[in-house]
N, C-alpha and C positions, 0 to 999 in steps of 0.2 A: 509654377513652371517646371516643364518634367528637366531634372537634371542637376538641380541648384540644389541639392542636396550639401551640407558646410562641410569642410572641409576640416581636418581636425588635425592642427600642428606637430601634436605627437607621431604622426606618421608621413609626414613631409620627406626624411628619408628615403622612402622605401617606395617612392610614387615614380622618379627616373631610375627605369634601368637602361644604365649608359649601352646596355650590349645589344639593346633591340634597336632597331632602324627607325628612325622617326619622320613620318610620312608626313610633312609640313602642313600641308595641304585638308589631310585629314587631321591634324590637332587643330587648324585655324576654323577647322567646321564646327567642331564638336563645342571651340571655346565660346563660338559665338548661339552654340545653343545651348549654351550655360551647364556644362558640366565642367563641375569643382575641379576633377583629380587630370581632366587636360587644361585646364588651369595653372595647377600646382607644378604640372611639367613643362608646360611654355614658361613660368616663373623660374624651375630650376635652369633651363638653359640659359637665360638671359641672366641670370649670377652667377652662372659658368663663364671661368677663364679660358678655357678650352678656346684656341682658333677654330675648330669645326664646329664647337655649340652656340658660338658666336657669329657666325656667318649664319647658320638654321635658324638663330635666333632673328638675327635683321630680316631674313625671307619672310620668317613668319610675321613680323611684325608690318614687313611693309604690306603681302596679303589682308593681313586685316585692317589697316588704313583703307582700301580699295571698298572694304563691305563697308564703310560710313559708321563707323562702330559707333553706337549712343554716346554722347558725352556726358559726365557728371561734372558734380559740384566736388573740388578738390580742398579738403580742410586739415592743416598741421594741426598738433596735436606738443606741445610741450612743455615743461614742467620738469624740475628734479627728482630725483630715484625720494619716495616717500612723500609726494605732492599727491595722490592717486588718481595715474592717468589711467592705468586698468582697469581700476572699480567706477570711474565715472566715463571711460570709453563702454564697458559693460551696460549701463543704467540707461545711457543715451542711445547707444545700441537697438535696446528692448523699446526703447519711446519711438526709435526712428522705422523699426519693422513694426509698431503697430500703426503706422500711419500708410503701411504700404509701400517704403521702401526698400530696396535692396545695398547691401551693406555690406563693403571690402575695409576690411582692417590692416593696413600693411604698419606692424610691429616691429622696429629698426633696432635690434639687438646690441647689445654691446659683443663683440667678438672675442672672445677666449684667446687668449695668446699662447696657448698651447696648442688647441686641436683647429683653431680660425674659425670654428663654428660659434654657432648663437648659443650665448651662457645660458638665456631663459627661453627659448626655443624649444627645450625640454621637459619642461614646468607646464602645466596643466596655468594656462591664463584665461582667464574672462567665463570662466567653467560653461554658465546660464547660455551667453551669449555662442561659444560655440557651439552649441547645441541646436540653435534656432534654425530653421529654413531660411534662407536665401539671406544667409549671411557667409563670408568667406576670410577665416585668419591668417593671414602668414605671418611667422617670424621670420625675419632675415638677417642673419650677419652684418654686424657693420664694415668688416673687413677693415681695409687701411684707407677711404675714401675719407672725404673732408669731413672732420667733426665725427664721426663714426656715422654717417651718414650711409648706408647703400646704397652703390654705386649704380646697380639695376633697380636702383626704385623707381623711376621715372617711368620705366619701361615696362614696370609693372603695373604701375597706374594707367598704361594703357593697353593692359593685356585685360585689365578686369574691366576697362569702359567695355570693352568689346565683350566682352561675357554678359553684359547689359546692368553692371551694377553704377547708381543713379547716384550714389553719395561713397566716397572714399575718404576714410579716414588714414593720415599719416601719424603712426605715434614716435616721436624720437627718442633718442636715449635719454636728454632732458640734463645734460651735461654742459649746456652754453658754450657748445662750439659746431654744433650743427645746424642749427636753424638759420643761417643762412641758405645755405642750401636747399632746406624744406621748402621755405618763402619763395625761391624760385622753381617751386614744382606744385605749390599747390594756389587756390584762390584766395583760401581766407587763414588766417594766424590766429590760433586760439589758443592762449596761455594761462597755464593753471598755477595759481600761487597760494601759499600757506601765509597764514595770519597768527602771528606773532612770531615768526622768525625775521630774522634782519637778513637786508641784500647778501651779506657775504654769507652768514647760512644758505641761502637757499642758490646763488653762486647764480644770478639772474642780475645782471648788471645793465647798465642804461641802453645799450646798444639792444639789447634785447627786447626790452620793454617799448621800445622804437618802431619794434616790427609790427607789435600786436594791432590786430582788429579789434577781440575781445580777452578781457580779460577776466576770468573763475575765481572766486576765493572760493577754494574746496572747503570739506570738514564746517561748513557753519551751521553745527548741530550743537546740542544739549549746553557745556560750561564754554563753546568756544564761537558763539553766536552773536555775541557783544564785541570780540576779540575779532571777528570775520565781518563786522560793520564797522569797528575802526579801518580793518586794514583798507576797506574799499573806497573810504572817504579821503586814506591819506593816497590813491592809488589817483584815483580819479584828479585827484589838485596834481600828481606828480605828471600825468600825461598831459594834462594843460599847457607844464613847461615844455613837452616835447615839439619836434616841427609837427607842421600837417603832413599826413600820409598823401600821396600821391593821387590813392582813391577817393581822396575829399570826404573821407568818410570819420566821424565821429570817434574812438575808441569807445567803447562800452563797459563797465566793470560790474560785473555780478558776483553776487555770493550761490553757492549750493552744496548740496552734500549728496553725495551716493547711496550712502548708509541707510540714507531716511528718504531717497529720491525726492529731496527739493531742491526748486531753482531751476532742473532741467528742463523744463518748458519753456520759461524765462529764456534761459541762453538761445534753445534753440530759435524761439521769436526772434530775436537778435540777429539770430546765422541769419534767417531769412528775408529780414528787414535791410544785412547787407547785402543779401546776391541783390534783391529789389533794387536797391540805391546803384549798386555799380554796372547793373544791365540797364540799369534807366541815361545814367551820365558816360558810357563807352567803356568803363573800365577794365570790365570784364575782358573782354575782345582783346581790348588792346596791350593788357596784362601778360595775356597767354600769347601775342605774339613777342611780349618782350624775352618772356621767361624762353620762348623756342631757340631766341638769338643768346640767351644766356647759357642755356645748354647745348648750342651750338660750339660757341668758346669753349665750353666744357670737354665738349668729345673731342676737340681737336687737340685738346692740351692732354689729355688721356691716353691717347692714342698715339702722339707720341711720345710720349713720356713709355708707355708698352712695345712701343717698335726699337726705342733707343737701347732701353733696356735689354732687349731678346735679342739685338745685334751680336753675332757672336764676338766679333773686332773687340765691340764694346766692353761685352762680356770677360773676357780674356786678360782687358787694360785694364780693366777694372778690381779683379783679383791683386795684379801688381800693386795698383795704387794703395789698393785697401791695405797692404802690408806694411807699404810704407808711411802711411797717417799710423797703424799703430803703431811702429816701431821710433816714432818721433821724425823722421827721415823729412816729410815734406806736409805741409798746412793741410787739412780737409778742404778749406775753398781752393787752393791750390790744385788741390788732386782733381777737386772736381773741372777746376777749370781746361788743367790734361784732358780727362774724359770725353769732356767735350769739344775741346779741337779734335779729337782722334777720329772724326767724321768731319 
């Protein structure tokens, strides 16, 4: 398809220039006939705080609801820093564009507390897989949203349906404070675990394991291949103890490696055996209309939380207060509770 050329992280930058006029109308045409770099600038607006690139943002977005944009299949992605969600988002990548599909990778950044940008945004990721046709990377900031989660990912997942990409991967930062969130933006919960470290190394606690559809044991290559068929045996008894997921659907535990690309057929069998099972019994459907009403809640608590904020009144009384929490004068819930009467 003429236009789906990948788009390549390293120059994410340098794709909106905030000084040129943005013709809504004409990025909503261009996205929907699959060119990357109006992509990559319908993306940067809707991660713009800006009140003008926010308003252009919703226009555009509700435009493109109106052209039926294709829907895909929405799959989390998480796991802790050293599980490798890169090298086997890359390997699944390459299996999933040889079969003929098209493939958005949204990359949820840890955020630099210095410059608010994406730490690894600037690092050369997934190298092979950026390279491919009708694949598309973004890294994005986590900014200050729940669990380092971004805040425009949603939005983004459906900026890329409408670019006609069929399967969307979510990778998290893999820090077990976000995947919440994920869960209610995508279909299926895919969690990759290491074999021979314990819960508190790998900082994947029960709540977590709760969510999963399927579960990875990475690395089950060469000395740690006996070590990646304990961990799964003792994974599979531990979900047993868990409730039933809501989709009635089984958890799964696989092993695989990147390195040596096994397993990933296996899992992906598995992905497909779930959309199978929960397009068969409603789930699907009625999943995604939970998740609307969940991010529904969302945006309203967002949004005032941004208007209370940008109140000047607000603004003002809140300098005062802050002085007086340091200076010992009055309680931080105290101060906050002023705040909030001061409206």
């Amino acid at each position: 398809m003429a236009g789906t050329n990948n788009f390549n992280p390293n120059i994410k930058k340098i794709i909106a220039d905030k000084n040129v006029a943005i013709n809504q109308d004409e990025l909503a045409a261009k996205i929907v006939q699959g060119d990357s770099l109006s992509l990559a600038r319908a993306i940067t607006l809707v991660e713009s705080s800006r009140e003008s690139d926010r308003g252009l943002a919703e226009k555009l977005l509700v435009n493109l609801s109106k052209q039926n944009p294709q829907k895909s299949i929405r799959i989390g992605i998480t796991g802790v820093p050293g599980v490798g969600k890169s090298s086997f988002i890359e390997v699944l990548g390459q299996y999933l564009i040889k079969r003929g599909h098209k493939l958005a990778v949204l990359a949820i950044d840890p955020s630099s507390p210095v410059s608010h940008g994406s730490i690894l945004g600037d690092k050369t990721r997934m190298n092979d897989l950026a390279l491919t046709e009708n694949v598309f990377i973004r890294p994005s900031p986590s900014g200050e949203s729940l669990g380092g989660v971004a805040q425009a990912t949603r939005e983004s997942i459906l900026l890329c349906e409408a670019a006609g990409f069929d399967i969307i991967l979510i990778e998290t930062v893999g820090v077990g404070q976000s995947e919440v969130a994920v869960q209610h933006m995508t279909d299926l919960f895919l969690l990759l675990m290491l074999a021979g470290a314990g819960d508190e190394l790998q900082g994947i606690k029960r709540g977590i394991m709760e969510m999963a559809d399927i579960v990875a044991i990475t690395k089950a290559d060469g000395d740690n291949i006996q070590a990646s068929k304990n961990a799964r045996l003792k994974y599979i008894q531990s979900l047993h103890l868990f409730p039933s997921l809501p989709s009635a659907w089984i958890p799964k535990v696989l092993t695989c490696s990147a390195e040596k690309n096994l397993g990933i057929e296996e899992i992906w069998n598995e992905v497909e055996s779930y959309f199978n099972a929960i397009h068969h019994n409603g789930w699907f459907a009625q999943n995604r209309k939970h998740q609307n009403t969940w991010w529904y809640h969302e945006a309203v608590k967002n949004q005032l939380n941004q208007r209370f904020l940008e109140n000047d009144v607000v603004k003002e009384q809140s300098k005062t207060l802050e002085a007086q929490v340091l200076s010992g004068e009055i309680s931080p819930i105290k101060a906050a509770q002023i705040l909030i009467s001061s409206l």
